[in-house]
C-alpha positions in Angstrom: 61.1 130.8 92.0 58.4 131.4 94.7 60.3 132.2 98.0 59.4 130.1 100.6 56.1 129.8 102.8 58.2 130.6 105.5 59.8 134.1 104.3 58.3 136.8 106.0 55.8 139.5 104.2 54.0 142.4 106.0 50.7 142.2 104.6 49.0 145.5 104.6 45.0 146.3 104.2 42.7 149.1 104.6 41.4 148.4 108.2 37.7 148.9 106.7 37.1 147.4 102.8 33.2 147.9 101.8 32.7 146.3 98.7 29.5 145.8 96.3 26.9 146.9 94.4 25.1 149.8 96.3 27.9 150.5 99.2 28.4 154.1 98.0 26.3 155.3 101.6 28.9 153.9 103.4 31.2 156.9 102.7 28.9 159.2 104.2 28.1 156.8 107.1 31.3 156.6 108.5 32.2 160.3 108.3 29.4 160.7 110.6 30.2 158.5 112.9 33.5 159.8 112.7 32.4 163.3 113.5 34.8 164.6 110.1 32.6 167.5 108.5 35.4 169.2 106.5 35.7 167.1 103.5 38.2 167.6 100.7 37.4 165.6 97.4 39.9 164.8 94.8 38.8 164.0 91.6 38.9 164.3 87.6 36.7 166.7 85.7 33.9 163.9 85.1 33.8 162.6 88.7 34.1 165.8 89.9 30.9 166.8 88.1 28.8 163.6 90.0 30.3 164.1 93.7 26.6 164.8 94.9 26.2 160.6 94.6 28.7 160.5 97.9 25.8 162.3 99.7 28.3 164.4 101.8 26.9 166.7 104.8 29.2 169.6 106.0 31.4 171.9 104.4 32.7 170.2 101.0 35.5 171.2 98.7 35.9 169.5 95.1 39.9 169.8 93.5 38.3 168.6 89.9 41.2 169.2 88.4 43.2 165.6 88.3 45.3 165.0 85.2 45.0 161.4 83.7 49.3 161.1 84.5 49.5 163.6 87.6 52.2 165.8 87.7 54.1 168.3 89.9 52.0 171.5 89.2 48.9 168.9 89.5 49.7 168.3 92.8 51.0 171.7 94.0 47.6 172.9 93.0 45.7 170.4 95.1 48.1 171.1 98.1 47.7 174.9 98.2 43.4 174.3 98.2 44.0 171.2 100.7 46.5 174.2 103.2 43.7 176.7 102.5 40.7 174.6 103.2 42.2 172.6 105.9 40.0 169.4 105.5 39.8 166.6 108.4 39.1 164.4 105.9 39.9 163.8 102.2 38.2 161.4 99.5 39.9 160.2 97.0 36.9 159.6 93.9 38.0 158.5 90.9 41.2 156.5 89.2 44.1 155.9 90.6 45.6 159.2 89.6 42.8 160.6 92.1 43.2 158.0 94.7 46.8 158.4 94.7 46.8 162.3 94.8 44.0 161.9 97.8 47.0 160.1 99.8 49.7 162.9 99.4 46.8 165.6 99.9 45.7 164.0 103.4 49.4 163.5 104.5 51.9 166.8 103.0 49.3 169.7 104.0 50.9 171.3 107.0 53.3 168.8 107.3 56.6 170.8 106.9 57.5 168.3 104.6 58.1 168.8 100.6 57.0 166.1 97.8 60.8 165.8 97.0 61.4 164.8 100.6 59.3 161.9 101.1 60.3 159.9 98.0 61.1 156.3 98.4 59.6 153.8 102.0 58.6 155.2 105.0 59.8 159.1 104.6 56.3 160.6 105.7 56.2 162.1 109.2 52.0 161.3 109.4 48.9 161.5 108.7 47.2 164.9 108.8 43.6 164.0 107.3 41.4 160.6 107.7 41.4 159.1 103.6 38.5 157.4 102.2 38.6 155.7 98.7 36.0 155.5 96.2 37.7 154.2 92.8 35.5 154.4 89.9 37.4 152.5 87.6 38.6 148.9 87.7 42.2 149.0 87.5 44.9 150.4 89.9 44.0 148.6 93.7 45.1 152.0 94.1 42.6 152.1 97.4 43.6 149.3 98.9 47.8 150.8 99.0 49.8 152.8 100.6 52.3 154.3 97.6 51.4 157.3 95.1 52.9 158.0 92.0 53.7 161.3 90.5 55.3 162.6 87.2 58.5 165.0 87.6 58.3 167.2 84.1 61.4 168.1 85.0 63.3 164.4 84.3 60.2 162.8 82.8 60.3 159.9 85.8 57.8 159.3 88.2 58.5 160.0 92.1 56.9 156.9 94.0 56.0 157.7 97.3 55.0 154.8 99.7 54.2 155.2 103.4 51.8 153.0 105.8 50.5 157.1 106.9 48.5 156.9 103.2 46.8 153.7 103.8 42.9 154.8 103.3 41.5 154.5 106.4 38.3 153.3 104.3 38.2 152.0 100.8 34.2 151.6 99.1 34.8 149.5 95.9 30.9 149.7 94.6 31.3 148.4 91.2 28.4 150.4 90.2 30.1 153.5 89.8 31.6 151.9 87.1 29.3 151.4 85.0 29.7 154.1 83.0 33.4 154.1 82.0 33.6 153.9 78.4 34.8 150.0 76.5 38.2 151.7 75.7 38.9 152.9 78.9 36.8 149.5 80.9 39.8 147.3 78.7 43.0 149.7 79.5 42.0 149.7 83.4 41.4 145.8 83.2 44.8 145.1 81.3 46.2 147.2 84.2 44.6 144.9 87.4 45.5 141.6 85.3 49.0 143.0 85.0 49.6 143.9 88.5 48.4 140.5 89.3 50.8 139.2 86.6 53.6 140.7 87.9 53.3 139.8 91.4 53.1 136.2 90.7 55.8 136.0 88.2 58.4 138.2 90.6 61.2 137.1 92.1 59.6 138.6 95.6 56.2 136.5 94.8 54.8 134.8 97.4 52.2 132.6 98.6 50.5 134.9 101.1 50.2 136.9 97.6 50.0 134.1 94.7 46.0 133.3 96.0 45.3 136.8 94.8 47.3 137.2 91.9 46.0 134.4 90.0 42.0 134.8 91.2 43.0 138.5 89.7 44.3 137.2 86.7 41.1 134.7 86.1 38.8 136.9 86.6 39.6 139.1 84.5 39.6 136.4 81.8 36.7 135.5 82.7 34.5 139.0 83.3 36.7 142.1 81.0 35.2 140.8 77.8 32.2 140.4 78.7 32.2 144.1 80.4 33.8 145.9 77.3 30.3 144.4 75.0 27.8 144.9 77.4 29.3 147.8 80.1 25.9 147.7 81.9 26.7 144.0 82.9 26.8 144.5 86.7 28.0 141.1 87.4 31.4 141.6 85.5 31.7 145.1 86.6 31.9 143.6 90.1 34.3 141.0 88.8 36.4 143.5 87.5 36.2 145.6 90.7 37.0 142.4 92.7 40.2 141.8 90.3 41.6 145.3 90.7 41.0 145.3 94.5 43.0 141.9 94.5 45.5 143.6 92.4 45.8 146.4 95.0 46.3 143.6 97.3 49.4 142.3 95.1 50.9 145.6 95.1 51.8 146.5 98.6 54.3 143.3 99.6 55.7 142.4 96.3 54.9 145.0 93.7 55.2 145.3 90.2 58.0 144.5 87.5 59.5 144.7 84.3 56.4 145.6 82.6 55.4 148.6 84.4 59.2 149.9 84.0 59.3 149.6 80.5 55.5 151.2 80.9 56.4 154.1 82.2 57.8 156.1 79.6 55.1 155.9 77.5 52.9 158.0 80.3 55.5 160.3 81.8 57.2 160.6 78.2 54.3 160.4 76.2 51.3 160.9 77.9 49.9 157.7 77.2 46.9 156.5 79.8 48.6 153.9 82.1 46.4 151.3 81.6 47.0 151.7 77.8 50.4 151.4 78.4 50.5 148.2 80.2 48.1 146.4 77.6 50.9 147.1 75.0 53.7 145.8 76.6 51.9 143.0 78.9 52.6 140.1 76.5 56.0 141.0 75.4 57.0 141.1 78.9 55.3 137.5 80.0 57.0 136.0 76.7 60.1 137.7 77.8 59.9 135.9 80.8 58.1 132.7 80.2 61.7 130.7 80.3 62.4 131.9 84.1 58.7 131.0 85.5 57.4 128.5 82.8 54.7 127.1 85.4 53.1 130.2 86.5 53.1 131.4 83.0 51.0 128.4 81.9 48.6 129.5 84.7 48.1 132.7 83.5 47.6 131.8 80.1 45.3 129.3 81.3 43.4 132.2 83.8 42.8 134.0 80.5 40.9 131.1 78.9 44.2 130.6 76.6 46.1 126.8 75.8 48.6 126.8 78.4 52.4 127.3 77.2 55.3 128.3 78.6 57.2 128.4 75.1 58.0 132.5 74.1 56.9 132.4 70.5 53.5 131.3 71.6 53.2 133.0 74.7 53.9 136.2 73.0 51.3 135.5 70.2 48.2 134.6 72.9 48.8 137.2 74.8 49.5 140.3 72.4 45.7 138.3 70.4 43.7 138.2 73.3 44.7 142.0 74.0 44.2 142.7 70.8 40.9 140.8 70.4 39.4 143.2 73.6 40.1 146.5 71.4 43.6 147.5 72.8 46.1 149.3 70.5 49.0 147.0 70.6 51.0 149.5 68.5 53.6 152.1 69.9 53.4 153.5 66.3 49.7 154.3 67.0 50.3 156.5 69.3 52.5 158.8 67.6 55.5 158.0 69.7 58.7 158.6 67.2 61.4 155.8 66.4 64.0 158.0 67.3 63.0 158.1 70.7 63.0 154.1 71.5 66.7 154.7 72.4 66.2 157.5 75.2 63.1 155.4 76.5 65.0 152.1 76.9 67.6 153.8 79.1 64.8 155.6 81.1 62.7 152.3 82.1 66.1 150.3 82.8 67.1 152.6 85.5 63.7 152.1 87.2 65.3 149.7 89.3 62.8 149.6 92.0 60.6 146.8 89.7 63.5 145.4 86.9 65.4 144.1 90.3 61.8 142.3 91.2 62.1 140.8 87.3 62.2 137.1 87.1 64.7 137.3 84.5 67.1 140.1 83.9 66.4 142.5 81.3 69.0 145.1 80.0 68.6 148.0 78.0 68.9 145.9 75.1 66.2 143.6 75.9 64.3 146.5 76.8 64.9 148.2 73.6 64.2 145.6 71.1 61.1 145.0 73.0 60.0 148.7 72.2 61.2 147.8 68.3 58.9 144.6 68.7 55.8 146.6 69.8 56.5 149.6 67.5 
């Protein structure tokens, strides 16, 4: 199902990655060898409250305001400081609801050009500020890509932007700055990484260039996100986990995600459940699902989690949705107060999210999506 070694990718990177324990001075290095003094920094309330640990010199403006699943207003708020303050450079610190708001904030500002207008590949004009990336979670690679995601309240769908202009020009992954995110949170974000790593080596766009990342993602997180979640001070797993995301980010630019972040979605935009939640829910019904159309790599992953390898549903489905389960994640739809009668409306929103179910592996309708939402309720 892999395509060929032959088949051509672009493979796009941050031109500078600084990774490790104690790389935080970078950031402030190279805006001063940049000459950039007028710094914009996007980030949630906590991260917003700890900005002084990026040691920035000049004149500094904090948007602290980043919702967990950013939406329009969230962004029309950070674009109206970003027009007033007119930054040369903007950080995103946090998640990768900040990281990805950092990208429209350093690209729309003066632009001429609308959120609306730029949705889908390649619609941004350019880049109007230099982007760093800080992420202080492990989970989204959002740093080391070049799309941003944003809810509509309107329809309830997310607009994906993606444009080579919102690759950071700089990406610090210090795994120290994680240290502090709480178990709950430390296994949502790591469910997220391994499933963007899943994904990517399971789609029908998955590739070899990509396949060496995907499944060094995928082990280690099986081998570091447990041992993170009981001990968060562990620095070697944090920088496993780090690592894992960052390879994730890696997967996420050439081939991209699939069924499992479609049928995701709803439950953030919809429900307001954190993304990384989301996908820890519906990971292993989604690799059973499609365990018949790439039996091999599905063996791999299971084996990558520390798991007997199988490619047979039934027992896909139950390693998976246990090993979840068994790092704390609510594997319940019920749980989260998400009402029955809205499975129906759900189902039809994730199937139209074409842009990952045509990467699927195996086809999924409405009715597969739908009975997997019964299955996980």
């Amino acid at each position: 199902m892999t395509l060929g070694l032959s088949t051509p990718i672009d493979l796009v990177r941050p031109p500078r990655i600084v990774f490790g324990s104690g790389t935080l001075p970078a950031v402030r290095d190279w805006l001063k060898e940049k000459g950039l003094t007028r710094i914009l920094v996007v980030a949630d309330a906590f991260n917003a409250g700890r900005v002084d640990v990026l040691g920035l010199t000049g004149a500094v403006e904090v948007f602290g305001e980043v919702k967990p699943e950013p939406d329009l207003p969230n962004l029309e708020a950070l674009l109206a400081r970003a027009e007033a303050f007119a930054p040369d450079a903007v950080i995103g610190f946090g998640g990768g609801s900040a990281m990805d708001l950092a990208k429209l904030a350093a690209v729309l500002p003066g632009s001429g050009q609308t959120l609306h207008e730029v949705v889908g590949p390649e619609k941004v004009k350019a880049k109007g500020a230099a982007l760093v990336q800080v992420p202080t979670t492990a989970g989204t690679g959002s740093e080391a890509g070049t799309r941003a995601l944003v809810t509509d309240p309107a329809t309830q769908n997310k607009l994906a932007v993606q444009s080579l202009h919102m690759l950071a020009d700089l990406a610090v992954v210090d795994p120290d700055l994680t240290l502090t995110v709480p178990a709950a949170v430390t296994a949502a974000t790591g469910v997220d990484a391994l499933a963007h790593c899943v994904e990517a080596y399971t789609s029908r766009k998955a590739h070899p260039t990509i396949d060496l990342y995907a499944l060094e993602g995928a082990r280690l997180v099986g081998k570091y996100l447990d041992r993170a979640i009981k001990d968060g001070s562990d620095r070697e797993a944090r920088a496993g986990l780090a690592l894992a995301s960052l390879y994730g980010g890696f997967c996420l630019g050439p081939v991209n995600t699939t069924a499992g972040h479609a049928v995701a979605y709803p439950l953030g935009t919809r429900h307001h459940i954190a993304h990384g939640a989301a996908n820890a829910l519906i990971f292993p019904h989604v690799l059973a699902f499609n365990a018949p159309a790439a039996p091999e790599k599905t063996a791999l992953v299971l084996e990558a989690l520390g798991l007997p390898a199988s490619s047979d549903p039934a027992t896909v489905l139950e390693a998976a949705h246990g090993w979840c389960a068994a790092i704390g994640c609510e594997m319940k739809l019920s749980a989260y107060n998400v009402p029955q009668a809205d499975l129906e409306i759900m189902a039809t929103e994730a199937h139209a999210i074409r842009r990952l179910l045509d990467n699927n592996p195996r086809d999924m309708s409405r009715a597969d999506i739908l009975a997997l939402y019964q299955a996980a309720f």
